[in-house]
ZAMARGU-4260 file (C-alpha; in steps of 0.2 Angstrom, whole numbers, plus 5000, padded with zeros to 4 digits):
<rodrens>
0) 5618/6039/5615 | 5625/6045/5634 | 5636/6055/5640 | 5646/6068/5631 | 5662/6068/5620
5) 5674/6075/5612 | 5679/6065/5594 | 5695/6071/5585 | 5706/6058/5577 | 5722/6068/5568
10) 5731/6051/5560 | 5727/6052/5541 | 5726/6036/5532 | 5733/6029/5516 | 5723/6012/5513
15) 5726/6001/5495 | 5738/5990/5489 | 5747/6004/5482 | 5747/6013/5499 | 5765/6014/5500
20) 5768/6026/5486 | 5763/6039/5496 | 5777/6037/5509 | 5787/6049/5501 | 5774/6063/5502
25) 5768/6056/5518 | 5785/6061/5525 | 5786/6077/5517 | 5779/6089/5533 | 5793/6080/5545
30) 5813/6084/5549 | 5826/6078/5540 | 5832/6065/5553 | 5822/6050/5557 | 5824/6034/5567
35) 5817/6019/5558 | 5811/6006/5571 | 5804/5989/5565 | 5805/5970/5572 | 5815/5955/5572
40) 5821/5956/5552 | 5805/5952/5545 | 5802/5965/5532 | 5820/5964/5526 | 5815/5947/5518
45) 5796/5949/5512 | 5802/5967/5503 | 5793/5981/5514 | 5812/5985/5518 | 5816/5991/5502
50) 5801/6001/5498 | 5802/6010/5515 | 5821/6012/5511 | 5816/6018/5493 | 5806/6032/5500
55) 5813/6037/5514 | 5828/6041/5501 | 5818/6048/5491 | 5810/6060/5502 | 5830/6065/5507
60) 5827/6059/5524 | 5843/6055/5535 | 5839/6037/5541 | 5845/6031/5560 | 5841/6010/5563
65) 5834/6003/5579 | 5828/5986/5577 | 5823/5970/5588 | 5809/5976/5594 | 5800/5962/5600
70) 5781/5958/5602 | 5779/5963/5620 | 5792/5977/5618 | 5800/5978/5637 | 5805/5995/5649
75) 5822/5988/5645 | 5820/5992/5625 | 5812/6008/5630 | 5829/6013/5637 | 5837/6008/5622
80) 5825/6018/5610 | 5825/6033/5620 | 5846/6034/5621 | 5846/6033/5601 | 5833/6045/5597
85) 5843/6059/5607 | 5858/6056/5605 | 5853/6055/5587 | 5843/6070/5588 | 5828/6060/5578
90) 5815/6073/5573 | 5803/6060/5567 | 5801/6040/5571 | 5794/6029/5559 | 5786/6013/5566
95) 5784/5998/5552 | 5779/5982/5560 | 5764/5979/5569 | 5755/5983/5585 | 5770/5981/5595
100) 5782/5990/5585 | 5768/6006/5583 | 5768/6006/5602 | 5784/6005/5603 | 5787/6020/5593
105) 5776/6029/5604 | 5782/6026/5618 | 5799/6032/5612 | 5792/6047/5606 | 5785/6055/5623
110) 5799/6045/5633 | 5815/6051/5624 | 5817/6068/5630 | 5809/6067/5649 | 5823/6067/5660
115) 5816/6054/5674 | 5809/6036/5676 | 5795/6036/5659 | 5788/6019/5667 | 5784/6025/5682
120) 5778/6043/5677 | 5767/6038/5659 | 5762/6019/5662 | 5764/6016/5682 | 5756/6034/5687
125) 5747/6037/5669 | 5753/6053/5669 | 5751/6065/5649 | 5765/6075/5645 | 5765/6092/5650
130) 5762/6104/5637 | 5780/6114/5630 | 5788/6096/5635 | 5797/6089/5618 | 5787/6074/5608
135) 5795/6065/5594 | 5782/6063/5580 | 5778/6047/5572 | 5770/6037/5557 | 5768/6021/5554
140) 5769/6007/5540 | 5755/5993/5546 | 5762/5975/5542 | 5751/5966/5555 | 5731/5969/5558
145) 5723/5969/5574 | 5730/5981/5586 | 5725/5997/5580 | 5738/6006/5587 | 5740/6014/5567
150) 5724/6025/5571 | 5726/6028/5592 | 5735/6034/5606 | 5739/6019/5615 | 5756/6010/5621
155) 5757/5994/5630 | 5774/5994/5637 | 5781/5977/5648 | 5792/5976/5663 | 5800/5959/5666
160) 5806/5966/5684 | 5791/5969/5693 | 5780/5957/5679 | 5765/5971/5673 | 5760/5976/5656
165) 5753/5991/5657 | 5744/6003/5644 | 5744/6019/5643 | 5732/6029/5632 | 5741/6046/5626
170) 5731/6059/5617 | 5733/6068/5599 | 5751/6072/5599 | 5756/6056/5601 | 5746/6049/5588
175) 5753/6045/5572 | 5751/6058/5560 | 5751/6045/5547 | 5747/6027/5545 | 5751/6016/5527
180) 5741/6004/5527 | 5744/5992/5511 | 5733/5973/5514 | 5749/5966/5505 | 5760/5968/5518
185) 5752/5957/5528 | 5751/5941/5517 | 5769/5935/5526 | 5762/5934/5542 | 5765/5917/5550
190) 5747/5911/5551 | 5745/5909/5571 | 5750/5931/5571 | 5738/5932/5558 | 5723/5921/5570
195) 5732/5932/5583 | 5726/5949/5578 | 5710/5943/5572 | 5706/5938/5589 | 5713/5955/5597
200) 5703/5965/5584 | 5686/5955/5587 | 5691/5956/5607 | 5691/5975/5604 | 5675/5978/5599
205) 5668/5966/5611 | 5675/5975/5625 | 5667/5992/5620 | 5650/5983/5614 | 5649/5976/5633
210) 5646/5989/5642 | 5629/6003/5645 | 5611/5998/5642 | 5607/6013/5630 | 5601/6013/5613
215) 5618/6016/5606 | 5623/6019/5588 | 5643/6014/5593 | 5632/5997/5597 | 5626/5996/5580
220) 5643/5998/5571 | 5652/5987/5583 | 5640/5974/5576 | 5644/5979/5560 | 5661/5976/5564
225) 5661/5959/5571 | 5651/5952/5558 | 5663/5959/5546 | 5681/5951/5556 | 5671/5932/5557
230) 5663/5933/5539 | 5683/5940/5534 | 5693/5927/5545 | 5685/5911/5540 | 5688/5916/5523
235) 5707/5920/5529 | 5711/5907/5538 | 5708/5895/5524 | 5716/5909/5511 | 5729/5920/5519
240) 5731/5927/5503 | 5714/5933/5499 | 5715/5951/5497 | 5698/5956/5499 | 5696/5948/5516
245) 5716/5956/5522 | 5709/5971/5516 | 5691/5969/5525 | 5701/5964/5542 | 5714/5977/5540
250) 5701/5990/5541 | 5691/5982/5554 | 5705/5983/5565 | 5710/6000/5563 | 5694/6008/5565
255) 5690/5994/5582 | 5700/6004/5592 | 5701/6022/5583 | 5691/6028/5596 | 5674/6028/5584
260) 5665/6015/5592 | 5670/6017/5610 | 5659/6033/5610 | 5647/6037/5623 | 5651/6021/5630
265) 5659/6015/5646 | 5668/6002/5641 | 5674/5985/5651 | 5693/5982/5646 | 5693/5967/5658
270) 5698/5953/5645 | 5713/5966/5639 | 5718/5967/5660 | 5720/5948/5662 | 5728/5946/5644
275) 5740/5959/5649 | 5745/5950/5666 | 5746/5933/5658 | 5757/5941/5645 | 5769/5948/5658
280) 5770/5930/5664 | 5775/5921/5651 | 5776/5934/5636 | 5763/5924/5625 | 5757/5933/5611
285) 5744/5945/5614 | 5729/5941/5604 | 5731/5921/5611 | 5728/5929/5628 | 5712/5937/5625
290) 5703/5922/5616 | 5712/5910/5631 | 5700/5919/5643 | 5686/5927/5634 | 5675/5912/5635
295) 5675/5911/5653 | 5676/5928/5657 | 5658/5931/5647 | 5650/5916/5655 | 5655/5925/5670
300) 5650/5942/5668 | 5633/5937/5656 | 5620/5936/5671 | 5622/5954/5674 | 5618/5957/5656
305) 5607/5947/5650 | 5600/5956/5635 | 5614/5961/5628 | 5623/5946/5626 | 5606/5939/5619
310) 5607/5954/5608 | 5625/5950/5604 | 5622/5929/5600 | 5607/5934/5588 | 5613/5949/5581
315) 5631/5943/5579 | 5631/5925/5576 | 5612/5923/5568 | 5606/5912/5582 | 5586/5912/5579
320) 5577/5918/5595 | 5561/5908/5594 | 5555/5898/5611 | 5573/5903/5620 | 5575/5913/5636
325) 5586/5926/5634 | 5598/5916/5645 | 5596/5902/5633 | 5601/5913/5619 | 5615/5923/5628
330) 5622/5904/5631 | 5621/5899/5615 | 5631/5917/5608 | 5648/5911/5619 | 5647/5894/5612
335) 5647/5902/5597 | 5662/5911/5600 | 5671/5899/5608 | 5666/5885/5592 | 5673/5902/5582
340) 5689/5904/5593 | 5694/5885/5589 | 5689/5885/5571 | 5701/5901/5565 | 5716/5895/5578
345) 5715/5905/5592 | 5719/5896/5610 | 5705/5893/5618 | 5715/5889/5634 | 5728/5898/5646
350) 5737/5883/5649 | 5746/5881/5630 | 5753/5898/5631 | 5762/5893/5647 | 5752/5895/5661
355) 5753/5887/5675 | 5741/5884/5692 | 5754/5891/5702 | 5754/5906/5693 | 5736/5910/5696
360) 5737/5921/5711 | 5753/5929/5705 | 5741/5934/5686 | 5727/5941/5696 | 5737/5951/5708
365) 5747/5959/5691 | 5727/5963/5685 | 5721/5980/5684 | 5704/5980/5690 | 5693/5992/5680
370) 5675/5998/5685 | 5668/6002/5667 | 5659/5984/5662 | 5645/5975/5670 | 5653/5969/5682
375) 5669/5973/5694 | 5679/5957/5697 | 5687/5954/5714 | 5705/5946/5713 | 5696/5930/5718
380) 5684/5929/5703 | 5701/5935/5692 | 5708/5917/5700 | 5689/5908/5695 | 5690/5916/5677
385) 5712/5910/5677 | 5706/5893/5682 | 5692/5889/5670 | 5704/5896/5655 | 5716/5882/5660
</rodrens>
Protein backbone atom coordinates (compact mmCIF):
# COMPACT_ATOMS: atom_id res chain seq x y z
CA UNK A 1 0.00 0.00 0.00
CA UNK A 2 1.12 3.86 -0.68
CA UNK A 3 0.71 6.71 0.62
CA UNK A 4 -1.05 7.71 3.58
CA UNK A 5 -4.66 8.03 4.75
CA UNK A 6 -7.00 8.93 6.81
CA UNK A 7 -10.27 6.18 6.85
CA UNK A 8 -13.43 7.20 8.78
CA UNK A 9 -16.81 6.56 7.38
CA UNK A 10 -19.83 7.84 9.98
CA UNK A 11 -22.97 6.55 7.88
CA UNK A 12 -24.35 3.43 9.79
CA UNK A 13 -26.14 0.81 7.95
CA UNK A 14 -29.22 -1.12 8.21
CA UNK A 15 -28.88 -3.94 5.58
CA UNK A 16 -31.97 -6.97 5.29
CA UNK A 17 -35.12 -7.35 4.06
CA UNK A 18 -36.51 -6.22 7.18
CA UNK A 19 -34.28 -3.02 7.26
CA UNK A 20 -36.91 -0.66 7.31
CA UNK A 21 -38.13 -1.41 10.78
CA UNK A 22 -35.57 0.43 12.09
CA UNK A 23 -36.58 3.65 10.45
CA UNK A 24 -38.23 4.68 13.45
CA UNK A 25 -35.15 4.36 15.75
CA UNK A 26 -33.00 5.32 12.84
CA UNK A 27 -34.81 8.79 13.10
CA UNK A 28 -34.74 8.97 16.84
CA UNK A 29 -31.23 11.42 17.31
CA UNK A 30 -32.84 14.10 14.68
CA UNK A 31 -35.26 17.22 14.93
CA UNK A 32 -38.76 17.19 14.76
CA UNK A 33 -39.13 18.67 11.31
CA UNK A 34 -38.00 16.93 8.36
CA UNK A 35 -38.27 17.32 4.50
CA UNK A 36 -38.95 14.06 2.85
CA UNK A 37 -37.54 14.23 -0.85
CA UNK A 38 -38.06 11.24 -3.26
CA UNK A 39 -38.51 10.95 -7.23
CA UNK A 40 -41.08 10.98 -9.80
CA UNK A 41 -44.02 8.91 -7.73
CA UNK A 42 -42.31 5.75 -7.80
CA UNK A 43 -42.45 4.54 -4.25
CA UNK A 44 -45.95 5.75 -3.86
CA UNK A 45 -47.10 2.80 -6.12
CA UNK A 46 -44.56 -0.14 -5.12
CA UNK A 47 -45.35 0.53 -1.11
CA UNK A 48 -41.95 2.19 0.27
CA UNK A 49 -44.23 5.35 0.67
CA UNK A 50 -46.24 3.90 3.19
CA UNK A 51 -43.60 2.30 5.23
CA UNK A 52 -41.49 5.48 5.20
CA UNK A 53 -44.80 7.43 6.01
CA UNK A 54 -45.59 4.79 8.77
CA UNK A 55 -42.44 5.54 10.54
CA UNK A 56 -41.77 8.84 10.14
CA UNK A 57 -45.38 9.02 12.13
CA UNK A 58 -44.25 6.91 14.37
CA UNK A 59 -41.21 8.45 15.41
CA UNK A 60 -43.55 11.86 15.81
CA UNK A 61 -41.73 13.55 13.10
CA UNK A 62 -43.32 16.77 11.42
CA UNK A 63 -43.11 15.68 7.60
CA UNK A 64 -42.61 18.66 4.83
CA UNK A 65 -42.91 16.94 0.71
CA UNK A 66 -40.49 17.82 -2.00
CA UNK A 67 -40.77 15.51 -4.90
CA UNK A 68 -39.75 15.37 -8.64
CA UNK A 69 -36.52 14.92 -8.16
CA UNK A 70 -35.30 13.71 -11.48
CA UNK A 71 -32.30 11.46 -12.24
CA UNK A 72 -29.94 14.09 -13.25
CA UNK A 73 -31.17 16.47 -10.50
CA UNK A 74 -30.46 20.07 -12.10
CA UNK A 75 -29.11 23.78 -10.30
CA UNK A 76 -32.75 24.64 -11.02
CA UNK A 77 -34.26 21.88 -8.43
CA UNK A 78 -31.33 22.84 -6.16
CA UNK A 79 -33.09 26.30 -6.00
CA UNK A 80 -36.20 24.60 -5.37
CA UNK A 81 -34.89 22.26 -2.31
CA UNK A 82 -33.00 24.95 -0.82
CA UNK A 83 -36.13 27.56 -0.67
CA UNK A 84 -38.36 24.77 1.07
CA UNK A 85 -35.89 23.49 3.58
CA UNK A 86 -35.66 27.27 5.05
CA UNK A 87 -38.56 28.41 4.77
CA UNK A 88 -39.65 25.25 6.40
CA UNK A 89 -36.94 25.25 8.98
CA UNK A 90 -36.32 21.29 7.98
CA UNK A 91 -33.84 20.00 10.81
CA UNK A 92 -33.35 16.82 9.11
CA UNK A 93 -33.78 15.55 5.12
CA UNK A 94 -34.60 12.25 4.35
CA UNK A 95 -33.67 11.04 0.78
CA UNK A 96 -35.62 7.68 -0.50
CA UNK A 97 -34.86 7.01 -4.15
CA UNK A 98 -31.66 6.23 -5.48
CA UNK A 99 -28.35 7.85 -6.39
CA UNK A 100 -29.98 10.82 -7.72
CA UNK A 101 -32.29 11.41 -5.12
CA UNK A 102 -29.42 10.81 -2.15
CA UNK A 103 -27.43 13.53 -4.05
CA UNK A 104 -29.88 15.54 -4.27
CA UNK A 105 -30.51 15.60 -0.57
CA UNK A 106 -26.99 16.38 0.04
CA UNK A 107 -26.74 19.05 -1.90
CA UNK A 108 -29.62 20.58 -0.19
CA UNK A 109 -28.27 20.08 2.97
CA UNK A 110 -24.96 22.28 2.58
CA UNK A 111 -26.71 24.60 0.03
CA UNK A 112 -29.91 25.60 1.93
CA UNK A 113 -28.52 28.03 4.44
CA UNK A 114 -25.44 29.61 2.34
CA UNK A 115 -26.40 32.89 1.34
CA UNK A 116 -24.82 33.01 -2.30
CA UNK A 117 -24.49 31.18 -5.67
CA UNK A 118 -23.86 27.03 -4.09
CA UNK A 119 -23.06 26.13 -7.82
CA UNK A 120 -20.63 28.09 -8.32
CA UNK A 121 -18.94 27.99 -4.64
CA UNK A 122 -19.36 23.94 -3.91
CA UNK A 123 -19.39 22.25 -7.50
CA UNK A 124 -17.74 25.10 -9.95
CA UNK A 125 -14.88 26.12 -7.39
CA UNK A 126 -15.07 22.81 -5.11
CA UNK A 127 -15.14 24.71 -2.34
CA UNK A 128 -16.25 22.64 1.66
CA UNK A 129 -18.35 24.38 3.94
CA UNK A 130 -16.66 26.32 6.57
CA UNK A 131 -16.88 25.07 9.77
CA UNK A 132 -19.82 27.02 12.25
CA UNK A 133 -21.79 27.25 8.68
CA UNK A 134 -25.29 25.44 9.12
CA UNK A 135 -25.70 21.83 7.49
CA UNK A 136 -28.94 19.98 7.32
CA UNK A 137 -28.34 16.35 8.24
CA UNK A 138 -29.57 13.58 6.20
CA UNK A 139 -30.49 9.80 5.75
CA UNK A 140 -31.48 7.86 3.33
CA UNK A 141 -33.84 5.02 2.22
CA UNK A 142 -31.88 2.97 -0.84
CA UNK A 143 -34.34 1.99 -3.57
CA UNK A 144 -31.83 1.85 -6.49
CA UNK A 145 -28.22 0.09 -6.27
CA UNK A 146 -25.15 1.31 -7.91
CA UNK A 147 -24.42 4.81 -6.95
CA UNK A 148 -23.32 4.60 -3.67
CA UNK A 149 -24.01 7.80 -2.54
CA UNK A 150 -25.93 5.78 0.81
CA UNK A 151 -22.38 5.36 2.25
CA UNK A 152 -20.29 8.76 0.66
CA UNK A 153 -20.00 12.29 0.50
CA UNK A 154 -20.49 12.84 -2.97
CA UNK A 155 -23.26 15.01 -5.10
CA UNK A 156 -23.51 15.15 -8.81
CA UNK A 157 -25.41 18.14 -9.48
CA UNK A 158 -26.38 19.38 -13.51
CA UNK A 159 -26.65 22.63 -14.94
CA UNK A 160 -28.76 22.85 -18.33
CA UNK A 161 -27.37 26.54 -18.72
CA UNK A 162 -23.87 26.33 -19.17
CA UNK A 163 -24.22 22.14 -19.86
CA UNK A 164 -21.68 20.49 -17.01
CA UNK A 165 -22.27 17.86 -14.55
CA UNK A 166 -20.22 18.30 -11.85
CA UNK A 167 -19.35 16.26 -8.63
CA UNK A 168 -18.51 17.35 -5.78
CA UNK A 169 -17.15 15.19 -2.86
CA UNK A 170 -18.15 16.60 0.66
CA UNK A 171 -16.68 15.18 3.78
CA UNK A 172 -18.36 13.61 7.13
CA UNK A 173 -20.92 15.94 7.89
CA UNK A 174 -22.49 15.66 4.87
CA UNK A 175 -22.71 12.05 4.85
CA UNK A 176 -25.73 10.44 5.68
CA UNK A 177 -25.81 9.57 9.16
CA UNK A 178 -27.93 6.59 8.15
CA UNK A 179 -28.67 4.52 5.19
CA UNK A 180 -31.82 1.58 5.00
CA UNK A 181 -30.87 -0.61 2.90
CA UNK A 182 -33.69 -3.33 2.23
CA UNK A 183 -32.80 -5.55 -1.31
CA UNK A 184 -36.76 -5.55 -1.70
CA UNK A 185 -37.15 -2.25 -2.54
CA UNK A 186 -35.36 -2.57 -5.48
CA UNK A 187 -37.31 -5.50 -7.16
CA UNK A 188 -39.63 -2.55 -8.93
CA UNK A 189 -36.88 -1.10 -10.75
CA UNK A 190 -37.60 -0.94 -14.46
CA UNK A 191 -34.99 -3.31 -15.67
CA UNK A 192 -32.64 -1.04 -17.92
CA UNK A 193 -32.22 1.20 -14.20
CA UNK A 194 -31.51 -1.95 -12.71
CA UNK A 195 -28.53 -2.94 -15.82
CA UNK A 196 -28.02 0.92 -15.11
CA UNK A 197 -26.62 0.76 -11.73
CA UNK A 198 -24.91 -2.49 -12.29
CA UNK A 199 -22.74 -0.92 -14.82
CA UNK A 200 -22.08 2.34 -12.65
CA UNK A 201 -21.16 0.01 -9.66
CA UNK A 202 -18.84 -2.17 -11.73
CA UNK A 203 -17.50 1.27 -13.37
CA UNK A 204 -16.66 2.19 -9.74
CA UNK A 205 -14.37 -0.20 -9.01
CA UNK A 206 -12.81 -0.28 -12.22
CA UNK A 207 -11.96 3.32 -12.01
CA UNK A 208 -10.16 2.87 -8.38
CA UNK A 209 -8.60 -0.76 -9.59
CA UNK A 210 -6.88 1.30 -12.57
CA UNK A 211 -4.62 3.19 -11.28
CA UNK A 212 -0.81 2.78 -9.21
CA UNK A 213 1.40 -0.28 -9.79
CA UNK A 214 1.83 -1.16 -5.95
CA UNK A 215 1.00 -4.34 -4.40
CA UNK A 216 -2.38 -3.10 -3.19
CA UNK A 217 -4.75 -4.93 -0.85
CA UNK A 218 -7.67 -2.08 -2.10
CA UNK A 219 -6.58 -4.22 -5.61
CA UNK A 220 -7.49 -7.38 -4.03
CA UNK A 221 -11.01 -6.41 -2.75
CA UNK A 222 -11.92 -4.52 -5.74
CA UNK A 223 -11.41 -7.93 -7.51
CA UNK A 224 -13.44 -9.46 -5.04
CA UNK A 225 -15.91 -6.91 -5.84
CA UNK A 226 -16.26 -7.15 -9.56
CA UNK A 227 -16.32 -10.74 -9.50
CA UNK A 228 -19.11 -10.59 -7.14
CA UNK A 229 -21.46 -7.65 -9.49
CA UNK A 230 -20.82 -10.04 -12.90
CA UNK A 231 -21.47 -13.46 -10.92
CA UNK A 232 -24.74 -11.31 -9.24
CA UNK A 233 -25.99 -9.41 -12.49
CA UNK A 234 -26.13 -12.33 -14.83
CA UNK A 235 -27.99 -14.05 -12.34
CA UNK A 236 -30.23 -10.65 -12.10
CA UNK A 237 -30.82 -9.92 -15.24
CA UNK A 238 -32.43 -13.14 -16.00
CA UNK A 239 -34.36 -12.95 -12.35
CA UNK A 240 -34.89 -9.49 -11.15
CA UNK A 241 -36.49 -10.92 -8.31
CA UNK A 242 -33.74 -13.13 -7.01
CA UNK A 243 -33.00 -11.81 -3.65
CA UNK A 244 -29.74 -13.22 -3.12
CA UNK A 245 -28.21 -11.65 -6.03
CA UNK A 246 -30.39 -7.88 -5.19
CA UNK A 247 -28.83 -8.36 -2.09
CA UNK A 248 -25.07 -9.42 -3.34
CA UNK A 249 -25.34 -6.19 -5.81
CA UNK A 250 -26.80 -4.03 -3.16
CA UNK A 251 -23.94 -4.31 -1.02
CA UNK A 252 -21.35 -4.23 -3.75
CA UNK A 253 -22.37 -1.03 -4.69
CA UNK A 254 -22.45 0.50 -1.46
CA UNK A 255 -19.13 -0.44 -0.32
CA UNK A 256 -17.64 0.38 -4.45
CA UNK A 257 -17.69 3.75 -3.63
CA UNK A 258 -17.61 4.06 0.42
CA UNK A 259 -14.32 5.18 0.20
CA UNK A 260 -12.81 1.39 1.22
CA UNK A 261 -11.33 0.43 -1.81
CA UNK A 262 -10.17 3.69 -3.02
CA UNK A 263 -7.39 3.60 -0.45
CA UNK A 264 -3.97 4.33 -0.91
CA UNK A 265 -4.87 4.63 -4.50
CA UNK A 266 -4.85 7.33 -6.91
CA UNK A 267 -7.58 6.76 -8.82
CA UNK A 268 -8.44 7.45 -12.64
CA UNK A 269 -12.18 8.86 -12.74
CA UNK A 270 -11.88 9.53 -16.58
CA UNK A 271 -14.86 7.20 -17.71
CA UNK A 272 -17.13 9.08 -14.65
CA UNK A 273 -15.60 12.73 -16.64
CA UNK A 274 -16.97 11.88 -19.96
CA UNK A 275 -20.15 10.11 -18.75
CA UNK A 276 -20.82 13.27 -16.85
CA UNK A 277 -20.50 15.48 -20.05
CA UNK A 278 -22.37 13.16 -22.23
CA UNK A 279 -25.02 13.35 -19.65
CA UNK A 280 -25.17 17.00 -19.48
CA UNK A 281 -25.84 16.81 -23.24
CA UNK A 282 -28.54 14.67 -23.58
CA UNK A 283 -29.41 13.73 -19.90
CA UNK A 284 -29.01 9.97 -20.54
CA UNK A 285 -29.02 7.94 -17.63
CA UNK A 286 -25.92 7.63 -15.79
CA UNK A 287 -24.84 4.15 -15.70
CA UNK A 288 -25.55 3.91 -19.76
CA UNK A 289 -22.88 6.59 -20.20
CA UNK A 290 -20.09 4.75 -18.47
CA UNK A 291 -20.65 1.29 -20.28
CA UNK A 292 -21.10 3.70 -23.76
CA UNK A 293 -17.36 4.64 -23.36
CA UNK A 294 -15.68 2.22 -21.25
CA UNK A 295 -14.66 -0.15 -23.89
CA UNK A 296 -12.94 2.44 -25.93
CA UNK A 297 -11.60 4.36 -23.29
CA UNK A 298 -9.67 1.03 -21.71
CA UNK A 299 -8.40 0.07 -25.17
CA UNK A 300 -7.12 3.49 -25.20
CA UNK A 301 -5.45 3.85 -21.99
CA UNK A 302 -4.30 -0.18 -21.78
CA UNK A 303 -0.71 0.10 -23.40
CA UNK A 304 0.35 2.35 -20.50
CA UNK A 305 -0.68 -0.54 -18.25
CA UNK A 306 -0.10 -3.54 -19.44
CA UNK A 307 0.03 -5.75 -16.56
CA UNK A 308 -2.63 -4.58 -14.86
CA UNK A 309 -5.19 -4.96 -17.33
CA UNK A 310 -3.63 -8.49 -17.91
CA UNK A 311 -3.98 -8.93 -14.12
CA UNK A 312 -7.70 -7.63 -14.46
CA UNK A 313 -8.78 -10.02 -17.66
CA UNK A 314 -7.29 -13.23 -15.69
CA UNK A 315 -8.12 -12.36 -12.44
CA UNK A 316 -11.61 -10.91 -13.17
CA UNK A 317 -12.99 -12.62 -16.21
CA UNK A 318 -10.89 -16.21 -15.68
CA UNK A 319 -9.08 -15.88 -18.99
CA UNK A 320 -6.23 -18.64 -18.91
CA UNK A 321 -2.78 -17.06 -19.34
CA UNK A 322 -0.84 -19.89 -20.94
CA UNK A 323 1.19 -18.88 -24.36
CA UNK A 324 -0.33 -15.12 -24.34
CA UNK A 325 1.60 -11.79 -24.20
CA UNK A 326 0.30 -9.82 -21.65
CA UNK A 327 -0.98 -7.58 -24.50
CA UNK A 328 -2.85 -10.51 -25.80
CA UNK A 329 -4.52 -11.11 -22.34
CA UNK A 330 -5.12 -7.38 -21.59
CA UNK A 331 -7.15 -7.57 -25.15
CA UNK A 332 -8.88 -10.44 -24.51
CA UNK A 333 -10.15 -8.72 -20.69
CA UNK A 334 -12.04 -5.65 -22.70
CA UNK A 335 -13.53 -8.05 -24.97
CA UNK A 336 -14.69 -9.54 -22.09
CA UNK A 337 -16.27 -6.65 -20.73
CA UNK A 338 -17.70 -5.34 -23.69
CA UNK A 339 -19.29 -9.24 -24.53
CA UNK A 340 -20.46 -8.53 -20.67
CA UNK A 341 -21.79 -4.97 -21.31
CA UNK A 342 -24.01 -6.40 -24.13
CA UNK A 343 -25.13 -9.62 -22.34
CA UNK A 344 -26.65 -7.73 -19.11
CA UNK A 345 -28.20 -4.59 -21.30
CA UNK A 346 -25.97 -1.81 -20.82
CA UNK A 347 -25.36 0.44 -24.02
CA UNK A 348 -22.34 -0.36 -25.51
CA UNK A 349 -22.57 2.78 -27.78
CA UNK A 350 -22.96 6.79 -27.18
CA UNK A 351 -24.92 7.14 -30.23
CA UNK A 352 -28.38 5.40 -28.68
CA UNK A 353 -28.39 7.56 -25.74
CA UNK A 354 -28.57 10.65 -28.14
CA UNK A 355 -25.32 11.43 -29.16
CA UNK A 356 -24.53 12.93 -31.98
CA UNK A 357 -21.07 13.74 -34.15
CA UNK A 358 -21.69 17.27 -33.86
CA UNK A 359 -21.68 17.07 -30.38
CA UNK A 360 -18.32 15.69 -29.83
CA UNK A 361 -16.17 18.82 -29.45
CA UNK A 362 -18.86 20.39 -27.47
CA UNK A 363 -18.68 16.72 -24.84
CA UNK A 364 -14.89 16.88 -24.61
CA UNK A 365 -14.65 20.57 -23.86
CA UNK A 366 -17.61 20.07 -20.87
CA UNK A 367 -14.75 16.97 -19.64
CA UNK A 368 -12.96 17.53 -16.56
CA UNK A 369 -9.57 16.37 -17.18
CA UNK A 370 -8.09 14.45 -14.11
CA UNK A 371 -4.35 13.61 -13.65
CA UNK A 372 -4.78 10.38 -11.32
CA UNK A 373 -5.03 7.29 -14.03
CA UNK A 374 -2.45 5.92 -16.40
CA UNK A 375 -2.95 8.28 -18.52
CA UNK A 376 -3.89 12.11 -18.94
CA UNK A 377 -6.18 12.63 -21.98
CA UNK A 378 -5.90 15.63 -24.07
CA UNK A 379 -9.41 17.12 -25.44
CA UNK A 380 -8.39 15.58 -28.70
CA UNK A 381 -8.07 11.78 -27.54
CA UNK A 382 -11.60 12.83 -25.32
CA UNK A 383 -12.95 13.36 -29.17
CA UNK A 384 -10.97 9.90 -30.35
CA UNK A 385 -12.46 8.01 -27.23
CA UNK A 386 -16.27 10.12 -28.22
CA UNK A 387 -15.97 8.88 -31.76
CA UNK A 388 -15.20 5.12 -31.29
CA UNK A 389 -18.20 4.90 -28.58
CA UNK A 390 -20.52 6.12 -31.54
Amino acid sequence: MLGNFIYSNPTKIYFGDEAHKNLVEALSGFGKKVMLTYGGGSIKRNGVYDDIIAALTAAGKEVVELSGVMPNPTVDKLIEGCKVARENNVDFILAVGGGSTIDYAKAVSVSAWYDGDAWERFWVKQEDPKPGERIIPVGAVLTMAGTGSEMNGGSVITNHATKMKIGKVFGEEVMPKFAVLNPRYTFSLPHRQMVAGIFDTMSHIMEQYFSGDDDSTSDYLAEGLMRSVIASSRVAVKDPENYEARSNLMWSATWALNTLIGEGKSQDWMVHMIGQAIGAYTDATHGMTLSGVSEAYYRHIMKYALKRFARFAHVVWEIPTESKSDEQLASEGIDALAAWIKDIGAASEITSLGVTEDMLDGIADATIILTGGYETLNHDEIVEILRKSL
